[in-house]
RODO-2510 file (C-alpha; in nm, 4 decimals, decimal comma):
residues 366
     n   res          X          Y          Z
     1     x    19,4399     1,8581     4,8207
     2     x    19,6293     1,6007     5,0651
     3     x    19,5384     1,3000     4,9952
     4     x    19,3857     1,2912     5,4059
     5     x    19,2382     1,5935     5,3947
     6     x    18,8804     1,6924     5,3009
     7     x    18,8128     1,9409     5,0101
     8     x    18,5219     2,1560     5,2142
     9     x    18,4097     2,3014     4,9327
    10     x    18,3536     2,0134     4,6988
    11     x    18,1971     1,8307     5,0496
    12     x    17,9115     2,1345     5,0299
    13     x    17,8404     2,0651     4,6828
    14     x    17,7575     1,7253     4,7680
    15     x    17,5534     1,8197     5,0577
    16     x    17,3173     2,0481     4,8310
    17     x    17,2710     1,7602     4,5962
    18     x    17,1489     1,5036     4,9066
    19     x    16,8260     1,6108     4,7827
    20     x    16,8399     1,4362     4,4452
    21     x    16,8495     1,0999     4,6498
    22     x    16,5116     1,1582     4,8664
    23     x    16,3277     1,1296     4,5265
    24     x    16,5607     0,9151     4,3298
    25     x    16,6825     0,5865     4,5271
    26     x    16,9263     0,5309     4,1845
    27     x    17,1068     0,8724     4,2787
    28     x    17,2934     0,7537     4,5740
    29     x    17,5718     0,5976     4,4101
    30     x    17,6632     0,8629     4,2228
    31     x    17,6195     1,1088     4,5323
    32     x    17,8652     0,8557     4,7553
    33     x    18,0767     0,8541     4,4709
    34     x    18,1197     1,1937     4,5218
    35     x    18,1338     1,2377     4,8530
    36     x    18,4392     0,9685     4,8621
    37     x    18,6443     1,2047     4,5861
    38     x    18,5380     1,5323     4,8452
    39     x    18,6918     1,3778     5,1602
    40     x    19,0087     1,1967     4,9731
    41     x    18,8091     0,8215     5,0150
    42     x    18,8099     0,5113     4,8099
    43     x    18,4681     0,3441     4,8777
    44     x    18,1456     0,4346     5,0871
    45     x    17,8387     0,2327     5,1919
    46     x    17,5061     0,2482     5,3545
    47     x    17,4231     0,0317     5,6642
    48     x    17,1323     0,0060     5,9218
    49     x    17,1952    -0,0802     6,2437
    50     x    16,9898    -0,4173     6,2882
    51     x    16,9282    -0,4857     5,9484
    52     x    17,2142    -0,5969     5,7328
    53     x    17,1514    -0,6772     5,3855
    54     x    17,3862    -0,7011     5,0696
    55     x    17,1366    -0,4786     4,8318
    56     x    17,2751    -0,1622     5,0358
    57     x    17,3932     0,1332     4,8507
    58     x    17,7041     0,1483     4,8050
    59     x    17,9596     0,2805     4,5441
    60     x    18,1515     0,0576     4,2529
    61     x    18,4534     0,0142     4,4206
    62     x    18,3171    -0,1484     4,6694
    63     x    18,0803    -0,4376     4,5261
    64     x    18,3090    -0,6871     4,5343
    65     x    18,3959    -0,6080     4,8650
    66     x    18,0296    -0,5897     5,0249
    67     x    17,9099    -0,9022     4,8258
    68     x    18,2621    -1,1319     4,9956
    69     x    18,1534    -0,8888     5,3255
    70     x    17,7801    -1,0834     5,3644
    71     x    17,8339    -1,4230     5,1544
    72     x    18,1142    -1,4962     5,4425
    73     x    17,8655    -1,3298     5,7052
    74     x    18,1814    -1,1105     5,8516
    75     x    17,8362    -0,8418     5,9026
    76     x    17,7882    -1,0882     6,2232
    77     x    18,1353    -0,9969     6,3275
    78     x    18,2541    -0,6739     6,2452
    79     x    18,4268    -0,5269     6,5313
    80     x    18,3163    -0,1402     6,4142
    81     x    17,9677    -0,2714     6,4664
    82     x    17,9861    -0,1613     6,8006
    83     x    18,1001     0,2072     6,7673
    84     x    17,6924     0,2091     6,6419
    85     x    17,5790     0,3641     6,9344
    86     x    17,8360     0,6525     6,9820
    87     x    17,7167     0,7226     6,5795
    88     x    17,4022     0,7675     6,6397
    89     x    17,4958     0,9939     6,9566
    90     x    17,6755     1,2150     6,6760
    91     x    17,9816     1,1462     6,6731
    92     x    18,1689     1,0591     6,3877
    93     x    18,3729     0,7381     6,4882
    94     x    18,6966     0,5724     6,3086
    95     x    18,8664     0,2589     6,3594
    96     x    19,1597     0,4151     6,5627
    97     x    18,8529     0,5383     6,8206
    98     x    18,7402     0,1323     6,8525
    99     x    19,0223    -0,0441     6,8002
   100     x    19,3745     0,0229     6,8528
   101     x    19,6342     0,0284     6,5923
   102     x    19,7457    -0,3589     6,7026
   103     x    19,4313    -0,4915     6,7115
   104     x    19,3697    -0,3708     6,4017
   105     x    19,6925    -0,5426     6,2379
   106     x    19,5595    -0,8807     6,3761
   107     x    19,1579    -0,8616     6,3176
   108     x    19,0474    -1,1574     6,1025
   109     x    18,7916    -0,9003     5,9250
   110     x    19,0202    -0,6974     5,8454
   111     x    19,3306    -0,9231     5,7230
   112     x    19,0477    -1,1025     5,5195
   113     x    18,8304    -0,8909     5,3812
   114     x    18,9430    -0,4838     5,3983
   115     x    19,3526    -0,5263     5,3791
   116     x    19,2749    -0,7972     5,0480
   117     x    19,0347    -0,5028     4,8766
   118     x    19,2976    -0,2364     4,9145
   119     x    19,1209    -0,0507     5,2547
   120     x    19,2364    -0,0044     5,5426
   121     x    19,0882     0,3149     5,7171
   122     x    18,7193     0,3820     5,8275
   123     x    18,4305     0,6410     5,9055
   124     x    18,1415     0,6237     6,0329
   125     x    17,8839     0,8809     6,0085
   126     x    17,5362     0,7687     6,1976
   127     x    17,2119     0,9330     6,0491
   128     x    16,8363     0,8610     6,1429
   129     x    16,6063     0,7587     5,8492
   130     x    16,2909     0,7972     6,0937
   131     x    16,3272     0,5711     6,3656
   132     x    16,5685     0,3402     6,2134
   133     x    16,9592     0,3765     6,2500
   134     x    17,1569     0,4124     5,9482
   135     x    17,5048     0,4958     5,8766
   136     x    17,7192     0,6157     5,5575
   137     x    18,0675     0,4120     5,6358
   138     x    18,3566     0,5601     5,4491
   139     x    18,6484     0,3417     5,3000
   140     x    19,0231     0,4983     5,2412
   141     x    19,3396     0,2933     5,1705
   142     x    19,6582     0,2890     5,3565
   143     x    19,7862     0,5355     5,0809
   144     x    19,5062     0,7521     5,1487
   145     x    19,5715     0,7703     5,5010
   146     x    19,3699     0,7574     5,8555
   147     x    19,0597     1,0100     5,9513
   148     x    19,2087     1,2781     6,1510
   149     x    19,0369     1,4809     6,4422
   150     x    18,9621     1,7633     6,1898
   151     x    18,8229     1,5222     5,9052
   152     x    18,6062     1,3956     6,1798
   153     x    18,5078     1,7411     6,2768
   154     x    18,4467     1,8327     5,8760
   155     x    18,2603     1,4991     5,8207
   156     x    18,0355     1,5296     6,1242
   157     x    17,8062     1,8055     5,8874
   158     x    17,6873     1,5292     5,6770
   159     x    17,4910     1,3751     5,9723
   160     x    17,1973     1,5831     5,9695
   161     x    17,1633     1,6644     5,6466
   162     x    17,1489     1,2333     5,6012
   163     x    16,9092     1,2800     5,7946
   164     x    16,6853     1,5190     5,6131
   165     x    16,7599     1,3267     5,2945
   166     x    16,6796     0,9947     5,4634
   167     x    16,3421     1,0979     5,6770
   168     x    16,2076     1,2726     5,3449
   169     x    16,2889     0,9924     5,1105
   170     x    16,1278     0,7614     5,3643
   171     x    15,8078     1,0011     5,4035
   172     x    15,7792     1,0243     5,0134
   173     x    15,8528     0,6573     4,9747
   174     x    15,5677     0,5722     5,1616
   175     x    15,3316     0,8509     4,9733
   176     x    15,4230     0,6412     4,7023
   177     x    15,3339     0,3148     4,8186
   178     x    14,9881     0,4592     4,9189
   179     x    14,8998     0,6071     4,5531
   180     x    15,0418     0,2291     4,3999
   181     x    14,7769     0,0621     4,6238
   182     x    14,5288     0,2971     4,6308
   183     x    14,4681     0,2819     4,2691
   184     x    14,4292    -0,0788     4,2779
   185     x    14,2044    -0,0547     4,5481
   186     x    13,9630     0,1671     4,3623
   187     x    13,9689    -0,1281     4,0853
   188     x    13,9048    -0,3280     4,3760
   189     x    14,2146    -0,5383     4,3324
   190     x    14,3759    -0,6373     4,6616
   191     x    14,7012    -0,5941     4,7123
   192     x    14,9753    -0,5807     4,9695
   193     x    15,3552    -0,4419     4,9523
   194     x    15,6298    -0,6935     5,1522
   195     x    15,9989    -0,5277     5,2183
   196     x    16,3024    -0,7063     5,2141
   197     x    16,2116    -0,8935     5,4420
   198     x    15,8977    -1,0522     5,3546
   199     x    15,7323    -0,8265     5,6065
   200     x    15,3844    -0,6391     5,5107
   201     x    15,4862    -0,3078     5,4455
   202     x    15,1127    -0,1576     5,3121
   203     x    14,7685    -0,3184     5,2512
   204     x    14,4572    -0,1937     5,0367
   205     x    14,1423    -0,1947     5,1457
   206     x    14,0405    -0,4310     4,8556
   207     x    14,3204    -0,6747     5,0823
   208     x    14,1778    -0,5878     5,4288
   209     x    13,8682    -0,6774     5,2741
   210     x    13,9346    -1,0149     5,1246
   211     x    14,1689    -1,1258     5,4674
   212     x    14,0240    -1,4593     5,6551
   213     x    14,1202    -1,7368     5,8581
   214     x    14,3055    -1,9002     5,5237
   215     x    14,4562    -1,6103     5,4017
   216     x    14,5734    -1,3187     5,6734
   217     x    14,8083    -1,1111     5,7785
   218     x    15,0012    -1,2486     6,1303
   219     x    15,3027    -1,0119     6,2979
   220     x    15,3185    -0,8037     5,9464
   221     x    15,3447    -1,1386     5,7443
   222     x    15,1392    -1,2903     5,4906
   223     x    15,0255    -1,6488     5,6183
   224     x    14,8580    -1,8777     5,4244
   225     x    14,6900    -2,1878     5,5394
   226     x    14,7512    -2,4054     5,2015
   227     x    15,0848    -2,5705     5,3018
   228     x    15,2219    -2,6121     4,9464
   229     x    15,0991    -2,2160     4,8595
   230     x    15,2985    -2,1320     5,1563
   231     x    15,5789    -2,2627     5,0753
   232     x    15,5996    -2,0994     4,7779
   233     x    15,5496    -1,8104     4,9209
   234     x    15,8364    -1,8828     5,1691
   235     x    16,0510    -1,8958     4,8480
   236     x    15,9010    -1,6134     4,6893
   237     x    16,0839    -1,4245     5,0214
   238     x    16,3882    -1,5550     4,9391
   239     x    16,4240    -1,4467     4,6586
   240     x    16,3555    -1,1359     4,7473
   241     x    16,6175    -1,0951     4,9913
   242     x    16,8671    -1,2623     4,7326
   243     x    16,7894    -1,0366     4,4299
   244     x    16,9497    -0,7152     4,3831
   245     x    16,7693    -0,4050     4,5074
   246     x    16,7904    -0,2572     4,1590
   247     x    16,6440    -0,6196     3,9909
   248     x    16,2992    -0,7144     3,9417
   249     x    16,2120    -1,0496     4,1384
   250     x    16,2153    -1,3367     3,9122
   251     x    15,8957    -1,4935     4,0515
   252     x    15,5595    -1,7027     3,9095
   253     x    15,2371    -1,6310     3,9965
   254     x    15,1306    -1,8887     4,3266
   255     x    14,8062    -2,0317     4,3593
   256     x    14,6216    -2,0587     4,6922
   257     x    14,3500    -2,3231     4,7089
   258     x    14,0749    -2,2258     4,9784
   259     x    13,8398    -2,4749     5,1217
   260     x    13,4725    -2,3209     5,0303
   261     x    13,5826    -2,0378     4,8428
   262     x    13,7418    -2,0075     4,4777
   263     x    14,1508    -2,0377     4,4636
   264     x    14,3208    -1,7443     4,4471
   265     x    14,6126    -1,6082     4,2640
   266     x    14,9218    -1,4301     4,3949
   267     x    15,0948    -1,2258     4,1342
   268     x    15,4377    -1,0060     4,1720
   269     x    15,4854    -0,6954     4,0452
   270     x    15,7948    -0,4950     4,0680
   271     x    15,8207    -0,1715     4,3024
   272     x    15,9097     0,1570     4,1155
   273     x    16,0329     0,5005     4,1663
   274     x    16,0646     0,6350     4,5167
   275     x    15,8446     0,3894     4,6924
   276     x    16,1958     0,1834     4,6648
   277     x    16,3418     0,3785     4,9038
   278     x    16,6239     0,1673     5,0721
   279     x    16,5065     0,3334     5,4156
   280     x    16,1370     0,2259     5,3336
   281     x    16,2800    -0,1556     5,2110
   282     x    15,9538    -0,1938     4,9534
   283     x    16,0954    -0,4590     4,7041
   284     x    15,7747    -0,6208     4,6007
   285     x    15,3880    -0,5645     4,5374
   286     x    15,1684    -0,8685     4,5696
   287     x    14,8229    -0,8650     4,3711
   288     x    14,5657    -1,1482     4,5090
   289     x    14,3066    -1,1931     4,2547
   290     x    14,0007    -1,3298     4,3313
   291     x    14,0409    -1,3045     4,7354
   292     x    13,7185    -1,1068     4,6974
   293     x    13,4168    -1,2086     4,5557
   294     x    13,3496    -1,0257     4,1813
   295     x    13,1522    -0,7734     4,1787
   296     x    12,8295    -0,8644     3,9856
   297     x    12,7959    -0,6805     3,6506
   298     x    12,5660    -0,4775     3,5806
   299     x    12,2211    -0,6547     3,4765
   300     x    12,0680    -0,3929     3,2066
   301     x    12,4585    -0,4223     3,0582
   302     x    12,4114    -0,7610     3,0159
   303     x    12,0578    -0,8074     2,8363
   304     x    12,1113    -0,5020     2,6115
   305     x    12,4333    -0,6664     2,5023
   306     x    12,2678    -1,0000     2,4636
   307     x    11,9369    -0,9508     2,4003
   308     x    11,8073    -1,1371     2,7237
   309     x    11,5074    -1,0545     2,9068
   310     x    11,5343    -0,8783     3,2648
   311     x    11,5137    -1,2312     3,4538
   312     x    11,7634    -1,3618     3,2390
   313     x    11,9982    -1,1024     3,2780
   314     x    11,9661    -1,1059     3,6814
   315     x    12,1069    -1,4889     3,6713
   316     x    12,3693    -1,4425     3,4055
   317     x    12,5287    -1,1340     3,6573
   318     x    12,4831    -1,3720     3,9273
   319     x    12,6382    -1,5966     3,7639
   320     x    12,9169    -1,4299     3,6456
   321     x    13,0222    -1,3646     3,9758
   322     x    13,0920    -1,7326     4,0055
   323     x    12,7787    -1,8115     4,2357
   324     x    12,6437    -2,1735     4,1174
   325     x    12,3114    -2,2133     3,9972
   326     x    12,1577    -2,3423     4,2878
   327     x    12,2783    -2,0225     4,4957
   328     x    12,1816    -1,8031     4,2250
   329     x    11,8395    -1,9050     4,2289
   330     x    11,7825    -1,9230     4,5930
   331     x    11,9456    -1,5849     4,5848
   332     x    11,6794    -1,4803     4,3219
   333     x    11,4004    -1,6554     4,5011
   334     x    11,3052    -1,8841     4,2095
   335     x    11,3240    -2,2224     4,1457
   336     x    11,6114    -2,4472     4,0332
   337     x    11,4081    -2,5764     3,7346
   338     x    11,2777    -2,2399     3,6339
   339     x    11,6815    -2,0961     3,7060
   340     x    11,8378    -2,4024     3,4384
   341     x    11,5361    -2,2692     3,2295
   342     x    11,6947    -1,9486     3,1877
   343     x    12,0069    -2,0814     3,1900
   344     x    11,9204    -2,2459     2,8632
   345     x    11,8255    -1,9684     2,6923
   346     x    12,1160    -1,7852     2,8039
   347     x    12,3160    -1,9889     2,6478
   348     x    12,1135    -1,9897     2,3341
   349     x    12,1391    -1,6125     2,3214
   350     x    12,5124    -1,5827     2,4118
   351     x    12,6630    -1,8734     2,2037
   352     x    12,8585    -2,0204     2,5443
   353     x    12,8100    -2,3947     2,6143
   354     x    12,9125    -2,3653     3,0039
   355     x    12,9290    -2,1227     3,3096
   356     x    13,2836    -2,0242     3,2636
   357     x    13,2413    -1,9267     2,9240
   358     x    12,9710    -1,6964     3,0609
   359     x    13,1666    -1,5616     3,2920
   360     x    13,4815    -1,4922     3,0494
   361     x    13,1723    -1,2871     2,7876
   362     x    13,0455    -1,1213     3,0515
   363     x    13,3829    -0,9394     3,2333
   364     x    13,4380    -0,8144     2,9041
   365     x    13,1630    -0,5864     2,9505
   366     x    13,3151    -0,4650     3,2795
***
């Protein structure tokens, strides 16, 4: 094979193994990798359209390259960025189609960031991952040589099947998010899954739920009203556009103090599988425990396993939720004398010396 011309037949074998990569995020670099030794290509890379982040797919050869690419913020002025539209209209564009061959010699993005990484020629293949704009950008060398009219022609097959591959990984991706957070929810643990970029991808019902004026969601973004909380969590977002798509998010747990409710806790947990499709951008599950109220325990539960007697068990589930004693025994229409009274015995009974030594024996039994 030239070195500029495109083995077809290699190029289809790629194509029927797009599927690996609506299922498997991890498979794309290996599939680019592929698809760059097909067409007679050094490097290849996934970008979106309005979105530019450096945790896109790309292949090995290129790291270096994409990392110096968005540290010096040349994705704010690369000149291919505007042969997006004529992409996504289906043709396959070049740099020769943009930019003529003197321009080219004398672009700052190019003297500084492709020529110095050994690449010099470019194609652009635009694909739709749902309603967003993607597009697999193809690197050769000057040894390699410049996309001809029949590359172009040869390379314009890959567009829909992207687009399968994308749409479907998308569609499962967010199948996936669903069954993470629906599980929770039928624990009745909130929780809520942020993308890249800090926006609110999916939220449980447990979340929905728990949501009030000092904890909500505002334009797809978690707000809190505790000012120190929140600025936590404004780092926590950082970091999760800084970490590498393939990393987990090297975060603490944040707690959110409420006025007249109990603090909650915000907890990260990492975002497996396919729900981290690139074209769904999940990076991070949040878990908020204690936004709701706990659910009280089951009375009977409780005297059985402590020997208390029915009106004794009643406070000590009401309890347990983290209602005080003067709630509980409005709640339980007796007195507060006759509600410490049982509390006594409780205690007796149960070996704790204080409420939240209650509550820790009782949510064992739940």
């Amino acid at each position: 094979m030239k070195a500029n011309k495109i083995d077809g037949e290699e190029l289809s074998k790629v194509l029927n193994r797009l599927g690996e990569a609506a299922v498997n995020p991890e498979a794309w670099r290996a599939i680019m990798d592929d698809i760059c030794k097909a067409v007679g290509a050094s490097a290849a890379l996934l970008l979106q359209s309005d979105i530019r982040t450096p945790d896109v797919p790309r292949t090995e050869s290129i790291d270096e390259g994409t990392k110096f690419y968005f540290r010096n913020n040349w994705h704010l002025r690369d000149p291919r960025a505007r042969a997006f539209p004529r992409m996504m209209a289906g043709e396959v564009v070049t740099d020769l189609d943009v930019m003529t061959p003197e321009q080219i010699r004398a672009d700052p993005m190019y003297n500084e960031v492709l020529f110095p990484y050994g690449y010099r020629w470019f194609a652009g293949i635009g694909f739709w991952a749902d309603r967003a704009a993607w597009a697999l950008t193809i690197q050769r060398t000057g040894r390699e040589g410049a996309f001809e009219a029949r590359d172009k022609q040869m390379l314009a097959q890959l567009a829909p099947r992207l687009t399968e591959t994308a749409t479907l990984a998308t569609a499962i991706g967010r199948v996936a998010l669903t069954s993470m957070t629906d599980v929770l929810d039928r624990v009745r643990q909130p929780a809520l899954v942020l993308n890249r970029e800090g926006m609110v991808l999916r939220t449980n019902e447990a979340a929905d739920r728990g949501f009030d004026d000092e904890i909500r969601i505002r334009e797809r973004r978690l707000v809190l009203r505790d000012k120190q909380a929140m600025a936590r969590l404004d780092q926590l977002i950082s970091l999760i556009r800084s970490t590498p798509d393939a990393a987990a998010v090297p975060a603490s747990p944040i707690l959110v103090r409420r006025t007249a409710k109990p603090p909650v806790v915000l907890r990260v947990l990492p975002v497996d599988g396919a729900a981290r499709s690139v074209f769904l951008g999940a990076r991070a599950m949040l878990i908020l425990s204690n936004l709701t109220p706990r659910a009280a325990p089951d009375p009977g539960l409780i005297g059985q396993a402590f020997d208390l007697t029915p009106a004794e068990s009643r406070l000590a589930a009401l309890l347990a939720t983290g209602t005080s004693i003067a709630s509980a025994a409005e709640h339980l229409r007796i007195s507060r004398e006759t509600a410490r009274n049982h509390l006594k015995s409780i205690f007796s009974k149960t070996g704790a010396h204080r409420q939240s030594e209650l509550v820790t024996l009782v949510s064992q039994l739940v």
